[in-house]
Backbone as XML, in Angstrom:
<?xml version="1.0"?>
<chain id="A" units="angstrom">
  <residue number="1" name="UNK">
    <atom name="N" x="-2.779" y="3.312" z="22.323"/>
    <atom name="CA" x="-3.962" y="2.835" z="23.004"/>
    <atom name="C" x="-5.157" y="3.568" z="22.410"/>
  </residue>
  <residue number="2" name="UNK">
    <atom name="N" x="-6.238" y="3.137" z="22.219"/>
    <atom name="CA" x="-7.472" y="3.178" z="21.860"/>
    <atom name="C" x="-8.554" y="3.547" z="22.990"/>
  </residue>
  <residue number="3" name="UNK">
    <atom name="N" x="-9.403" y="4.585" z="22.537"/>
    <atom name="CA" x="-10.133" y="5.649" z="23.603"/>
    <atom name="C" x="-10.989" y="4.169" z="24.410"/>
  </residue>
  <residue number="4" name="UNK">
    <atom name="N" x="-11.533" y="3.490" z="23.528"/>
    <atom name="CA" x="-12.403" y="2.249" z="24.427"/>
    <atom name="C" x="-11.454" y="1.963" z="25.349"/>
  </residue>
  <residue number="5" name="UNK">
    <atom name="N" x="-10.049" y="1.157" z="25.322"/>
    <atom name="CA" x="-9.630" y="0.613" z="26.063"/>
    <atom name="C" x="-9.612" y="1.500" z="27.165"/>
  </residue>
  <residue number="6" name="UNK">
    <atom name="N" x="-10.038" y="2.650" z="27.333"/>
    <atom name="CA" x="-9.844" y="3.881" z="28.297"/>
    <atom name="C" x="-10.773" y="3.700" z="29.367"/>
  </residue>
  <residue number="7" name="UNK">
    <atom name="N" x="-11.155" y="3.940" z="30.518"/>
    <atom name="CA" x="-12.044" y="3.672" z="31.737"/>
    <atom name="C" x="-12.181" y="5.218" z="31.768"/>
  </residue>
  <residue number="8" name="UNK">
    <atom name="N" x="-13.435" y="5.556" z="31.912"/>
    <atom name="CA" x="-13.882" y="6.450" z="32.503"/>
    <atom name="C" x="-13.354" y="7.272" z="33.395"/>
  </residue>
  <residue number="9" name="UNK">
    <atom name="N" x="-12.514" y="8.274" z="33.003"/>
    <atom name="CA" x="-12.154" y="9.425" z="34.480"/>
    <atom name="C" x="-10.544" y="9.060" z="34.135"/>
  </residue>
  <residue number="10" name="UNK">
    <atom name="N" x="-10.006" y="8.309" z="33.073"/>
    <atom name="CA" x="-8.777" y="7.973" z="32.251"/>
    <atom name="C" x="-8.336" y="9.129" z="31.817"/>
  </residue>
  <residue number="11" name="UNK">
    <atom name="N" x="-7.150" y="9.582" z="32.056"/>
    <atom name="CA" x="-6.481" y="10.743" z="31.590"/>
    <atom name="C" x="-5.737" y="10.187" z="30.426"/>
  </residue>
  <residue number="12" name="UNK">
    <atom name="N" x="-5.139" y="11.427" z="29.421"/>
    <atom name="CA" x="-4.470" y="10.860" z="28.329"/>
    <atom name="C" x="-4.308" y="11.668" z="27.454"/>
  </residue>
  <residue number="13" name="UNK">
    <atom name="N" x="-3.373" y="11.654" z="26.400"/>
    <atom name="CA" x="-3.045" y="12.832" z="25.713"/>
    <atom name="C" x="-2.884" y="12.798" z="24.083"/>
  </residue>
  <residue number="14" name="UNK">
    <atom name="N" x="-3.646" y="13.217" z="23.582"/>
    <atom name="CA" x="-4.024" y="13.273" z="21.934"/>
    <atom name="C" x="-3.809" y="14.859" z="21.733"/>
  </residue>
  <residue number="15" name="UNK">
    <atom name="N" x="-2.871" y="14.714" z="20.381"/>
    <atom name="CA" x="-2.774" y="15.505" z="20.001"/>
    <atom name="C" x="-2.123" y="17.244" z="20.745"/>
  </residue>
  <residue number="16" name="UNK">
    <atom name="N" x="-1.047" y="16.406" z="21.550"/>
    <atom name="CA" x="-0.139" y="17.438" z="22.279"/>
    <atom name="C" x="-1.351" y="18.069" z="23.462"/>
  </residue>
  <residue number="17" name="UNK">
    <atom name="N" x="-2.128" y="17.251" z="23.616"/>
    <atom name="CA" x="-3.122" y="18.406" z="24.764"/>
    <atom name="C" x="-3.641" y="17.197" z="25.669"/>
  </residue>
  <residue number="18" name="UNK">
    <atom name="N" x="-3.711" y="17.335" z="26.779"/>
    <atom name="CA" x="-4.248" y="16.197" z="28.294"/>
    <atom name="C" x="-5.834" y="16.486" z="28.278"/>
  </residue>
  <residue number="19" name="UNK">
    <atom name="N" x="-6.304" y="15.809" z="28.191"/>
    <atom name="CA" x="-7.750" y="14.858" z="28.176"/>
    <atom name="C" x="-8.164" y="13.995" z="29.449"/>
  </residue>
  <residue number="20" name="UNK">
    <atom name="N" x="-9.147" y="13.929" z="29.588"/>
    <atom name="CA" x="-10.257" y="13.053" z="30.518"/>
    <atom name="C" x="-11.252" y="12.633" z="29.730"/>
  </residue>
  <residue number="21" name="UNK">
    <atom name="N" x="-11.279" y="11.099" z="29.783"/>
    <atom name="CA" x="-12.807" y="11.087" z="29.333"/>
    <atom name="C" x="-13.679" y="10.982" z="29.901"/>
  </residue>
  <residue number="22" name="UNK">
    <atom name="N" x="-14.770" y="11.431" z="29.104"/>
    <atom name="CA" x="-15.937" y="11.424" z="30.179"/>
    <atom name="C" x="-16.946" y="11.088" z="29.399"/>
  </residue>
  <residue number="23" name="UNK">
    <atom name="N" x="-17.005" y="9.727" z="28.397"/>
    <atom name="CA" x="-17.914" y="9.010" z="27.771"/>
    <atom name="C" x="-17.266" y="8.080" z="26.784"/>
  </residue>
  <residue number="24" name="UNK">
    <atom name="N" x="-18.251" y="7.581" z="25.806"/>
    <atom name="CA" x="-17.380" y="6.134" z="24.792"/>
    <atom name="C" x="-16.580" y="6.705" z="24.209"/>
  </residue>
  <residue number="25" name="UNK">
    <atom name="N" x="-17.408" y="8.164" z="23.039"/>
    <atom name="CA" x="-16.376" y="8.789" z="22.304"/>
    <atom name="C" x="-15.993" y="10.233" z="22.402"/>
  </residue>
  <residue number="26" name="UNK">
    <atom name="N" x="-16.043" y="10.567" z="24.000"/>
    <atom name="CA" x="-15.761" y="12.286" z="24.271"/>
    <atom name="C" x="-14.692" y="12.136" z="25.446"/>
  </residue>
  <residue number="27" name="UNK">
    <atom name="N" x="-14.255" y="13.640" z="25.306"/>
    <atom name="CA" x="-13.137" y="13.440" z="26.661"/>
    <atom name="C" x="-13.299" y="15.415" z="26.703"/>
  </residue>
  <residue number="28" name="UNK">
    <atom name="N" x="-12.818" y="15.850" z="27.734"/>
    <atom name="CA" x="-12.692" y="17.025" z="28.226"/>
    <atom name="C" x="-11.139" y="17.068" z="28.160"/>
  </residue>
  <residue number="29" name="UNK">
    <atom name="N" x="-10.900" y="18.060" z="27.569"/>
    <atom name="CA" x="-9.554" y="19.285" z="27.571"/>
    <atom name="C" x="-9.349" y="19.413" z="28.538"/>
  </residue>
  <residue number="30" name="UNK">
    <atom name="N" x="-8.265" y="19.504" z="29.264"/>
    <atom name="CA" x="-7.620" y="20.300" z="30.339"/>
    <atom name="C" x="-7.677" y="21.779" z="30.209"/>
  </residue>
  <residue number="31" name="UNK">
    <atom name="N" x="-7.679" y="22.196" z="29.066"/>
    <atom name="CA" x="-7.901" y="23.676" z="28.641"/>
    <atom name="C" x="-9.386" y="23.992" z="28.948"/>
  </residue>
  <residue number="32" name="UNK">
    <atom name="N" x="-10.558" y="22.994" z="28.737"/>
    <atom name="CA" x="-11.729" y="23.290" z="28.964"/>
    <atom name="C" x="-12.536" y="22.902" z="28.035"/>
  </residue>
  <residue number="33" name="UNK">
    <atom name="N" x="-14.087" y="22.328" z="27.543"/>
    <atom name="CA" x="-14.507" y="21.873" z="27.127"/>
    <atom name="C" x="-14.522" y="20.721" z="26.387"/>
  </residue>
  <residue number="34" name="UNK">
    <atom name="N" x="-15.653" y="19.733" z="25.509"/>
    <atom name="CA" x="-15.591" y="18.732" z="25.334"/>
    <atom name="C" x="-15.476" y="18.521" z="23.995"/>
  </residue>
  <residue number="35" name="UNK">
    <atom name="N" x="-14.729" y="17.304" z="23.388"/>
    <atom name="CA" x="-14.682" y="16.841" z="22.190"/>
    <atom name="C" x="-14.302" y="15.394" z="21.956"/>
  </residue>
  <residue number="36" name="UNK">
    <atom name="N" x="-15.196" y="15.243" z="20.520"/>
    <atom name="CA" x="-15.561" y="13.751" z="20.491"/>
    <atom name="C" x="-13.635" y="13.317" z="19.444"/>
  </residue>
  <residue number="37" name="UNK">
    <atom name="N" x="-13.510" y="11.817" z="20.275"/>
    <atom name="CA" x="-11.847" y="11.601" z="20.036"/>
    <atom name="C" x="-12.425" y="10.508" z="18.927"/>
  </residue>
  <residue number="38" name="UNK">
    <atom name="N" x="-11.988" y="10.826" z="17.443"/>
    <atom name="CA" x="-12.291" y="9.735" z="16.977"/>
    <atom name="C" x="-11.405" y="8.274" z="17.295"/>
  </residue>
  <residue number="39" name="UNK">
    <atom name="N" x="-12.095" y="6.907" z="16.581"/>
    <atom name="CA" x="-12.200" y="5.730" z="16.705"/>
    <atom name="C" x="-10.663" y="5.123" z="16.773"/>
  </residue>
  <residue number="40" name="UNK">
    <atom name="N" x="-10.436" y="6.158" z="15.429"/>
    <atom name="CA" x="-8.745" y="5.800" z="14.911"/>
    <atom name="C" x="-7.973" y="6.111" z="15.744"/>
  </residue>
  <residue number="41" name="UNK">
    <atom name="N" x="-7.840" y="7.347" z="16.570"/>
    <atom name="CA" x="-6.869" y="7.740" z="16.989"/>
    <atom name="C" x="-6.042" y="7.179" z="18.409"/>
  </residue>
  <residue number="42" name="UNK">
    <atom name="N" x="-4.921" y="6.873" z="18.196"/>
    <atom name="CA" x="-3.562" y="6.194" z="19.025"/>
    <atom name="C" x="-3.838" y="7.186" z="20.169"/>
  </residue>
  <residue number="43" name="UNK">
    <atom name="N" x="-3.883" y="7.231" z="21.364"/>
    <atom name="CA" x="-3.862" y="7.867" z="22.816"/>
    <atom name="C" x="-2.422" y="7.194" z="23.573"/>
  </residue>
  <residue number="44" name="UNK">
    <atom name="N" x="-2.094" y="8.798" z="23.907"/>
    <atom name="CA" x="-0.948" y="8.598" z="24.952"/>
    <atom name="C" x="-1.673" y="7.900" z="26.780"/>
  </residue>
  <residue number="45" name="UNK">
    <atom name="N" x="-2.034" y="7.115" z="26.907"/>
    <atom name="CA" x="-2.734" y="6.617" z="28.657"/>
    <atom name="C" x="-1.335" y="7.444" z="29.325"/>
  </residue>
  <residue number="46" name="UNK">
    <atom name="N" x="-2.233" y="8.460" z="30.421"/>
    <atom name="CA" x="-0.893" y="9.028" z="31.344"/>
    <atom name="C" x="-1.857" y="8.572" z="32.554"/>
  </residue>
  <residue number="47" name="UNK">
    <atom name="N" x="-0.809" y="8.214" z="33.533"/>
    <atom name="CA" x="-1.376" y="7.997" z="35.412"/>
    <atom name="C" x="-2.058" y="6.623" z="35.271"/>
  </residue>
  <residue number="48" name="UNK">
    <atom name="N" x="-2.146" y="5.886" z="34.288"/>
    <atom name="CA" x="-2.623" y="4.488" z="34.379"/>
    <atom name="C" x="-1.492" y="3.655" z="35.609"/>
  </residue>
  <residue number="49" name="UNK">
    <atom name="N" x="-1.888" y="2.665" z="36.356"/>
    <atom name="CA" x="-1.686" y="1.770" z="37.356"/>
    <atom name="C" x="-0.554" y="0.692" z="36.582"/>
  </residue>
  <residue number="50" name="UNK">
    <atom name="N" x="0.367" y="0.295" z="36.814"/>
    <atom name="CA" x="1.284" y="-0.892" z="36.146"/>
    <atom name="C" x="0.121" y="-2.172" z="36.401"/>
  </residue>
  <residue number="51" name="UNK">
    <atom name="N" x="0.272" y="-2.969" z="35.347"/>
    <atom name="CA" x="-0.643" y="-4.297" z="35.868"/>
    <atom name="C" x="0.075" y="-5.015" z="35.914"/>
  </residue>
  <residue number="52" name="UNK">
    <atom name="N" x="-0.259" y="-5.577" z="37.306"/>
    <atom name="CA" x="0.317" y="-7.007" z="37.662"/>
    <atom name="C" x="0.399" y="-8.166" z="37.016"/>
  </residue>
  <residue number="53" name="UNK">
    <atom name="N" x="1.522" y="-8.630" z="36.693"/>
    <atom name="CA" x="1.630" y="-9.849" z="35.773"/>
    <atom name="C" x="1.365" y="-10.921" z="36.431"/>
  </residue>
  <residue number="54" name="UNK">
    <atom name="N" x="-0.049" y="-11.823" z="36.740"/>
    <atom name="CA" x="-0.632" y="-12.851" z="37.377"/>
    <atom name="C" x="-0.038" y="-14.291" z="36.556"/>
  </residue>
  <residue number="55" name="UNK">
    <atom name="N" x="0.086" y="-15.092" z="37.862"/>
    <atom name="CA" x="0.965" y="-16.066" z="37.382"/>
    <atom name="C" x="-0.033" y="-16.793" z="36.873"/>
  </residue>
  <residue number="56" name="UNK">
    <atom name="N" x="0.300" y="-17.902" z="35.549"/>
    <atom name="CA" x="-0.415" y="-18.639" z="34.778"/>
    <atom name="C" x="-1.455" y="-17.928" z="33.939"/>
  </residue>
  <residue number="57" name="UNK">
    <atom name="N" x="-1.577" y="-16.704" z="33.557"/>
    <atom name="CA" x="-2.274" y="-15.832" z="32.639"/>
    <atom name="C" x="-1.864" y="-16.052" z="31.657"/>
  </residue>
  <residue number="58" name="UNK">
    <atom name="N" x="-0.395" y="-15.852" z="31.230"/>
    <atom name="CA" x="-0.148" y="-16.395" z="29.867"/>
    <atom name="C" x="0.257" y="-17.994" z="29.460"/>
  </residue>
  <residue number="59" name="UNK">
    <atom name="N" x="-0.279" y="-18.998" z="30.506"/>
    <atom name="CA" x="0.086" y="-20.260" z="30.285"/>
    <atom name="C" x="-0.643" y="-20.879" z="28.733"/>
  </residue>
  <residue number="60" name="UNK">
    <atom name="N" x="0.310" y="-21.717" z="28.091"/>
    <atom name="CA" x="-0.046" y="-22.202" z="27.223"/>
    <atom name="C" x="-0.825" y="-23.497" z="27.215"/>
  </residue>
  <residue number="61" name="UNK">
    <atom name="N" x="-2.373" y="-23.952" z="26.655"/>
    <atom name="CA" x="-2.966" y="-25.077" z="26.988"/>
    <atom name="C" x="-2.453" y="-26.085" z="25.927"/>
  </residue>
  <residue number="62" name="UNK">
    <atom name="N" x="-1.972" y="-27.300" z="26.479"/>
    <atom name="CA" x="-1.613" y="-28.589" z="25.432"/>
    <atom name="C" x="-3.332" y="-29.214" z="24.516"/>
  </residue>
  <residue number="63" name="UNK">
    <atom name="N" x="-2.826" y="-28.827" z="23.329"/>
    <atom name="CA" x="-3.852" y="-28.932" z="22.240"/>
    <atom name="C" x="-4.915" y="-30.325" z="22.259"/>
  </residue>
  <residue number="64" name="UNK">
    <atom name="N" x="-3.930" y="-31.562" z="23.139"/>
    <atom name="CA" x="-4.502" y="-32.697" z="23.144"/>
    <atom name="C" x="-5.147" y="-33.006" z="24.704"/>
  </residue>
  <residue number="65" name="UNK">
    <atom name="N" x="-5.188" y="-32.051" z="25.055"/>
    <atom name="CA" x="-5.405" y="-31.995" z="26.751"/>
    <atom name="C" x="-6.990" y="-31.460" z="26.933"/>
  </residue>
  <residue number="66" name="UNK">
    <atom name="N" x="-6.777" y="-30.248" z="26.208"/>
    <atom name="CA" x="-8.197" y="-29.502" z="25.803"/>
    <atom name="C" x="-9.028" y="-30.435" z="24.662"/>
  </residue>
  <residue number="67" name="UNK">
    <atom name="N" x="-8.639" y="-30.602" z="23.479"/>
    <atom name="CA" x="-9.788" y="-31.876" z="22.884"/>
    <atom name="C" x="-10.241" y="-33.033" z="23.693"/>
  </residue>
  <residue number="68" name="UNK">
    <atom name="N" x="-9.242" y="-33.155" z="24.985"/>
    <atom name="CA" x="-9.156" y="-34.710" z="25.744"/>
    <atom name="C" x="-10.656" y="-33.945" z="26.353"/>
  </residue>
  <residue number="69" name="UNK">
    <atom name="N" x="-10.251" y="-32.775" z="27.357"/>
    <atom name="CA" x="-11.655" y="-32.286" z="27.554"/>
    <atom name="C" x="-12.747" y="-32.185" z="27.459"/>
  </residue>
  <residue number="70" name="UNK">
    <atom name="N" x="-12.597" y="-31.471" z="25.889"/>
    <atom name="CA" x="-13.752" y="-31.081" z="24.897"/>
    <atom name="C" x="-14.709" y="-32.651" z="24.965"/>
  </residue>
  <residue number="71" name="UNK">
    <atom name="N" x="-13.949" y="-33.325" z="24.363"/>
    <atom name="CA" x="-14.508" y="-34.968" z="23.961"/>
    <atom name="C" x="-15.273" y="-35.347" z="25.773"/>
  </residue>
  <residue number="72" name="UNK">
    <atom name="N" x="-14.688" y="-35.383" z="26.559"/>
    <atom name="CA" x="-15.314" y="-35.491" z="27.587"/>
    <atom name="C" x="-16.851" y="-34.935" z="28.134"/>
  </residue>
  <residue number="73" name="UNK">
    <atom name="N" x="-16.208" y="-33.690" z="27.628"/>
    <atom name="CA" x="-17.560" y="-32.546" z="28.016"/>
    <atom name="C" x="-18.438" y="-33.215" z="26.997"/>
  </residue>
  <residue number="74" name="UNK">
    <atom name="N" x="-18.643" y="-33.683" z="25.580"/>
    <atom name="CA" x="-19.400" y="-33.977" z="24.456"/>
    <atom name="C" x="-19.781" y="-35.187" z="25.010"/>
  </residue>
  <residue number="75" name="UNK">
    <atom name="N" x="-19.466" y="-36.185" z="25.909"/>
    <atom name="CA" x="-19.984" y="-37.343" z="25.731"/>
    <atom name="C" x="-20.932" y="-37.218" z="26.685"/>
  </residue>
  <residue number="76" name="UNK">
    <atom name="N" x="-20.503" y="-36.199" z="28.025"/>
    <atom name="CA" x="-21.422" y="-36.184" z="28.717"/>
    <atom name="C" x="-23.012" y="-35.499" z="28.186"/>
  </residue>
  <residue number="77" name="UNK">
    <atom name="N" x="-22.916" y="-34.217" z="27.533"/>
    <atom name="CA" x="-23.799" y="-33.680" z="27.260"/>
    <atom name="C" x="-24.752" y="-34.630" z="26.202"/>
  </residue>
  <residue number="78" name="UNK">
    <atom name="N" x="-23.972" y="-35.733" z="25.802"/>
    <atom name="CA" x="-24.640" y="-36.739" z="24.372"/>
    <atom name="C" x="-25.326" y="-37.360" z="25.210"/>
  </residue>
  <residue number="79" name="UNK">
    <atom name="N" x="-25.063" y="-38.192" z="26.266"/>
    <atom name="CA" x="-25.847" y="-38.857" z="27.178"/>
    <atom name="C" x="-27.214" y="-38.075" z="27.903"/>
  </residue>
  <residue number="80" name="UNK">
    <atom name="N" x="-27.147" y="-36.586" z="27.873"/>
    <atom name="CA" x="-28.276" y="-36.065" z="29.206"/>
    <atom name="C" x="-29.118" y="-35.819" z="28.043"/>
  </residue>
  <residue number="81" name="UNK">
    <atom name="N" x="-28.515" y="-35.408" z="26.321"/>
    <atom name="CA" x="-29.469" y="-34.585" z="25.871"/>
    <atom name="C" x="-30.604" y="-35.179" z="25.109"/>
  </residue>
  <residue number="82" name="UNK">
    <atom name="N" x="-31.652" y="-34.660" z="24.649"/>
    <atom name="CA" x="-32.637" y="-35.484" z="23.842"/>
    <atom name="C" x="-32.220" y="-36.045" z="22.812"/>
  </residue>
  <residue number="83" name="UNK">
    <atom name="N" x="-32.584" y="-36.781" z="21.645"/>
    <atom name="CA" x="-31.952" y="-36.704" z="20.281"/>
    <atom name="C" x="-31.825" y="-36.175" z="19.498"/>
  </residue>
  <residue number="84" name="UNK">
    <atom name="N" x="-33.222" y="-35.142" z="19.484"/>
    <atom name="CA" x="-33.603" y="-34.272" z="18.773"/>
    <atom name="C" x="-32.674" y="-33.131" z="18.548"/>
  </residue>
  <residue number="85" name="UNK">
    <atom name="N" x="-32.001" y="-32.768" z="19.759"/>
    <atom name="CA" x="-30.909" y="-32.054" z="19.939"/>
    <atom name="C" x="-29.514" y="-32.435" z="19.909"/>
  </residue>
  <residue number="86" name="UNK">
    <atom name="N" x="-29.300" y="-33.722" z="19.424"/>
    <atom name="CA" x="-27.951" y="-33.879" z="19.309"/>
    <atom name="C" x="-27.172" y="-33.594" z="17.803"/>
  </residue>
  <residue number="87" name="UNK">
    <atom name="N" x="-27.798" y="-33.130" z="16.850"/>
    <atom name="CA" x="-26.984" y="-32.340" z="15.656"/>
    <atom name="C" x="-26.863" y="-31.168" z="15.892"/>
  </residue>
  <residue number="88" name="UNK">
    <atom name="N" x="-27.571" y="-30.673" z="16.621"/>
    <atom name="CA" x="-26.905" y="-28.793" z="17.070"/>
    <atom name="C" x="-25.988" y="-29.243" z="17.863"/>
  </residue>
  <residue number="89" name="UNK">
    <atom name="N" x="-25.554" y="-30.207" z="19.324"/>
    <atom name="CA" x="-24.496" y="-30.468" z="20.087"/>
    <atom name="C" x="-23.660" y="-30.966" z="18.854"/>
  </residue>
  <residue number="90" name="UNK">
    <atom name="N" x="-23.672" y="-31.596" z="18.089"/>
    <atom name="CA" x="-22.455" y="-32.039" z="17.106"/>
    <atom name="C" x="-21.875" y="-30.673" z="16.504"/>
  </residue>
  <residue number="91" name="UNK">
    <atom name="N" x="-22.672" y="-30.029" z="16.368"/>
    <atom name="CA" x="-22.189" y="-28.858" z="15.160"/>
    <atom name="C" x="-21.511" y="-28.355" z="16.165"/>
  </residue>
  <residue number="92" name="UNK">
    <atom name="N" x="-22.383" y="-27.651" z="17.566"/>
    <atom name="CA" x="-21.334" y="-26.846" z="17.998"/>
    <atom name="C" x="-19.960" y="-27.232" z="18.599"/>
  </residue>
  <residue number="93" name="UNK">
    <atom name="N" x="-19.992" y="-28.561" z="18.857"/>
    <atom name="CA" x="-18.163" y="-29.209" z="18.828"/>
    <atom name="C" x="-17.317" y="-29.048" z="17.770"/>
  </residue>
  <residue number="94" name="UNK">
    <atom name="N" x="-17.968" y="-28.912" z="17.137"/>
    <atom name="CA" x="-17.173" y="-29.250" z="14.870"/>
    <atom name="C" x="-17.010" y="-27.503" z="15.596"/>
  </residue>
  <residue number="95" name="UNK">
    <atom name="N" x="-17.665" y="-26.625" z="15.642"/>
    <atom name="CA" x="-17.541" y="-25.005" z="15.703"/>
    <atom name="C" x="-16.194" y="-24.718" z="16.942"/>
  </residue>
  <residue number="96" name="UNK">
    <atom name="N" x="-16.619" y="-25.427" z="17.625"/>
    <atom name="CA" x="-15.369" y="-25.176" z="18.627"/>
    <atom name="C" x="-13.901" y="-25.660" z="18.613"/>
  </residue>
  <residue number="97" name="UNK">
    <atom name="N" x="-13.979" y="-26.771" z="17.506"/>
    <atom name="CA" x="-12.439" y="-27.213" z="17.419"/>
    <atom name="C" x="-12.024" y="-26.588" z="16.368"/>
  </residue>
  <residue number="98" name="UNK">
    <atom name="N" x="-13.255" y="-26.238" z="15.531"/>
    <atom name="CA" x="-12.581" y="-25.350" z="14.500"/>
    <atom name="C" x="-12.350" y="-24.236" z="14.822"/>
  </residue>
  <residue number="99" name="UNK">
    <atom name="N" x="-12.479" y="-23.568" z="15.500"/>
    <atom name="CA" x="-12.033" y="-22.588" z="16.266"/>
    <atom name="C" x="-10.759" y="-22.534" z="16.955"/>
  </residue>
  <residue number="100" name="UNK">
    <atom name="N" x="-10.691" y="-23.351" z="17.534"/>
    <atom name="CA" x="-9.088" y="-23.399" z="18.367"/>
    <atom name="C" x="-8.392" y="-23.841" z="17.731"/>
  </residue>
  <residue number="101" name="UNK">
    <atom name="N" x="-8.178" y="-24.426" z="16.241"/>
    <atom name="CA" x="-7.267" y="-24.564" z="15.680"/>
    <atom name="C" x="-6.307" y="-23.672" z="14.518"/>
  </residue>
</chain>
């Protein structure tokens, strides 16, 4: 685990020694004083909470269900918007399917 993914007041252990952080890139020693954890470094998370595995979090969306969408959402926004603005609405559909694919 990675110091970002860390919350504030996150205990954890780099380098054989228990840590708190107490900013983006510092944490306090259990021994006493502060030092900055670089970017790279892998952290042991100790006393973190188990997270609940919420149902349908990892559901998978059917590819033709979401374009069925997408296309929906596009026709509406083609109808409200000016004309002037409908090649930026084109592009950003072309940007979004190219994206999810």
């Amino acid at each position: 685990m990675k110091l970002q993914q860390l919350a504030i007041g996150d205990r954890f252990e780099y380098d054989g020694r228990i840590f708190v952080k107490t900013g983006p890139l510092t944490a306090s020693s259990d021994d006493g004083g502060q030092q900055m954890i670089p970017r790279y470094a892998v952290l042991k998370p100790l006393d973190l909470p188990a997270r609940e595995e919420k149902p349908g979090l990892r559901r998978k969306l059917d590819e033709k269900t979401v374009l069925a969408a997408l296309d929906d959402f596009y026709r509406t926004c083609n109808e409200l918007l000016d004309e002037s603005t409908l090649p930026a609405l084109a592009e950003a559909r072309q940007r979004f399917i190219d994206r999810i694919k």
